[in-house]
C-alpha positions as CSV (number, residue, x, y, z in Angstrom):
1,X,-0.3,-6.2,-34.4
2,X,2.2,-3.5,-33.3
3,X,0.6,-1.5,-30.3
4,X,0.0,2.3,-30.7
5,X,-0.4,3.5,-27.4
6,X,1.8,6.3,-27.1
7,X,4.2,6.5,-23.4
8,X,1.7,10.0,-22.8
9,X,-1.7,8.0,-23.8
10,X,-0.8,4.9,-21.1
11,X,0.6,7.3,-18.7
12,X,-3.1,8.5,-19.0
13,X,-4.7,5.8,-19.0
14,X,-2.7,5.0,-15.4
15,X,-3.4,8.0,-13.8
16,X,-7.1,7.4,-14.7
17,X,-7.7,4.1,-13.3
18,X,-5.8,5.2,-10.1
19,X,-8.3,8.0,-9.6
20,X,-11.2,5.8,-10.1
21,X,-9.9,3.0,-7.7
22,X,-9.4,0.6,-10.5
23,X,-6.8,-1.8,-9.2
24,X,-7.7,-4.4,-11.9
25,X,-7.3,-1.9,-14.8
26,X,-4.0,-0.3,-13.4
27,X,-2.4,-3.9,-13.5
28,X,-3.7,-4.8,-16.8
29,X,-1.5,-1.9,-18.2
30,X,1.9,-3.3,-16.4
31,X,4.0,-5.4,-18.0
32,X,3.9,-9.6,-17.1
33,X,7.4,-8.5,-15.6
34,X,7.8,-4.9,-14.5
35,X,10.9,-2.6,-12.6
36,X,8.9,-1.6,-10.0
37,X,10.6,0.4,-7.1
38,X,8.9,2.6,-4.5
39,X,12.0,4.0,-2.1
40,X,11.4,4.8,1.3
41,X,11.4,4.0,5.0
42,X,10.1,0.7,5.8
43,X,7.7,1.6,7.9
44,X,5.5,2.5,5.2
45,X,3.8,-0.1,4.0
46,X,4.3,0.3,0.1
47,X,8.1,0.6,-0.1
48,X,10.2,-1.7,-1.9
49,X,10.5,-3.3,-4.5
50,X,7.8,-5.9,-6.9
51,X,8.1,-7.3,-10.7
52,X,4.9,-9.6,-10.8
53,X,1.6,-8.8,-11.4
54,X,0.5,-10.3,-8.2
55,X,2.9,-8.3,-6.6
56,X,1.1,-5.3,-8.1
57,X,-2.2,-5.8,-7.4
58,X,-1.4,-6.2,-3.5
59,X,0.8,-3.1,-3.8
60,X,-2.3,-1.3,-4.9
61,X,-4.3,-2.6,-2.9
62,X,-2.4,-0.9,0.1
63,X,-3.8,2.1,-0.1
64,X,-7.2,1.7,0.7
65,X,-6.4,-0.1,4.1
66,X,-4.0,1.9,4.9
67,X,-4.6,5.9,4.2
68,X,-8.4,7.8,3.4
69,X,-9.5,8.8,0.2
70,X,-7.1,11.9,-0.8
71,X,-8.0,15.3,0.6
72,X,-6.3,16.4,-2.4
73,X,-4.1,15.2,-5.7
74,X,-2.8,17.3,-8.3
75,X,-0.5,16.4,-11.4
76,X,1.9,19.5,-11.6
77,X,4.5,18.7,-14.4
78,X,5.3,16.2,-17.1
79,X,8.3,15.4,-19.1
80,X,7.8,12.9,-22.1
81,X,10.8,11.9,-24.0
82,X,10.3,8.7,-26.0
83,X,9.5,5.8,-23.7
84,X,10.5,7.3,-20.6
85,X,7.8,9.9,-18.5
86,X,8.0,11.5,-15.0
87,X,5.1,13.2,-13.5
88,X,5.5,15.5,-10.8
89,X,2.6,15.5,-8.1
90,X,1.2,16.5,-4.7
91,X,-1.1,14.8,-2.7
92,X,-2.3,15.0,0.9
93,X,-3.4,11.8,2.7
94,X,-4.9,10.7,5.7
95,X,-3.2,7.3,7.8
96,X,-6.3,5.3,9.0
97,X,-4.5,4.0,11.8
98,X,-2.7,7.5,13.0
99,X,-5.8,9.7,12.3
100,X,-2.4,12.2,11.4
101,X,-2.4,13.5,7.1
102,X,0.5,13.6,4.9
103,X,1.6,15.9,2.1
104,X,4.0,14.3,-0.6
105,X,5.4,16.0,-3.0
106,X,6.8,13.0,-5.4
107,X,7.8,12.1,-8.8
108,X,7.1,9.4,-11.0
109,X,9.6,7.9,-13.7
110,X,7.8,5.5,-15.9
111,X,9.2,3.4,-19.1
112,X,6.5,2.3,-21.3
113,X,7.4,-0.7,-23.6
114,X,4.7,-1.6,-26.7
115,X,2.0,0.6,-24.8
116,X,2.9,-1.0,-21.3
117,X,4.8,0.2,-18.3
118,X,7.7,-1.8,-17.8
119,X,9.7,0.5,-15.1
120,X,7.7,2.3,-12.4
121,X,10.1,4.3,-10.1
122,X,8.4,6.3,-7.1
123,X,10.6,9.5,-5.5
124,X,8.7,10.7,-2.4
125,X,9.0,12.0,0.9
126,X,9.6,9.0,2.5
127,X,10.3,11.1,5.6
128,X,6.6,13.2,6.0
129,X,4.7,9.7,5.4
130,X,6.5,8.1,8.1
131,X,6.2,10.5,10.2
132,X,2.2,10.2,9.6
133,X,2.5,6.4,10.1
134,X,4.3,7.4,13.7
135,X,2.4,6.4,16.4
């Protein structure tokens, strides 16, 4: 049975789970194999990049050990065109270890494949969350 999830309705249904700390449902909507890319210096613990499922669920797992709940998040522009989305954001976070808070301003360039994201592109300043990670 074809899927009818539109790109816009699991692009959602991400940003939904994400906000209510459901790591479990924010894999389930990945593709088995996924382009997953998050650039940025290495000294930030969720650059790189993953394809499994297992990958992604200890990439979003990061989060939680590593920065506080967010201060503040706020979607500020989407583009849908087909399969592809990008979502512009902003978010401030706090580094656990640092005590020091981020803002990052960053874009997201998702492909979505029979009502799953199969290409997950981060673009964020790298350069302000290292910084924040900076002893």
């Amino acid at each position: 049975m074809p899927n009818t999830q539109t790109t816009s309705d699991t692009v959602d249904a991400f940003f939904a789970a994400f906000g209510s700390g459901d790591a479990a449902k924010i894999v389930e909507l990945f593709t088995e194999e996924s382009d997953f890319r998050v650039s940025g210096a290495p000294t930030v613990p969720w650059t790189g990049e993953r394809s499994t499922k297992e990958q992604l669920v200890e990439f979003f797992g990061l989060f939680g050990k590593h920065l506080t709940a967010p201060q503040s998040f706020e979607l500020t522009g989407r583009v849908v065109q087909g399969d592809d989305a990008v979502v512009m954001a902003r978010c401030v976070f706090g580094v656990l270890a640092t005590g020091r808070t981020f803002t990052n301003h960053y874009a997201l360039h998702f492909t979505v494949t029979d009502g799953q994201i199969s290409r997950y592109h981060m673009y964020e300043d790298s350069y302000a969350i290292a910084e924040a990670f900076a002893a």
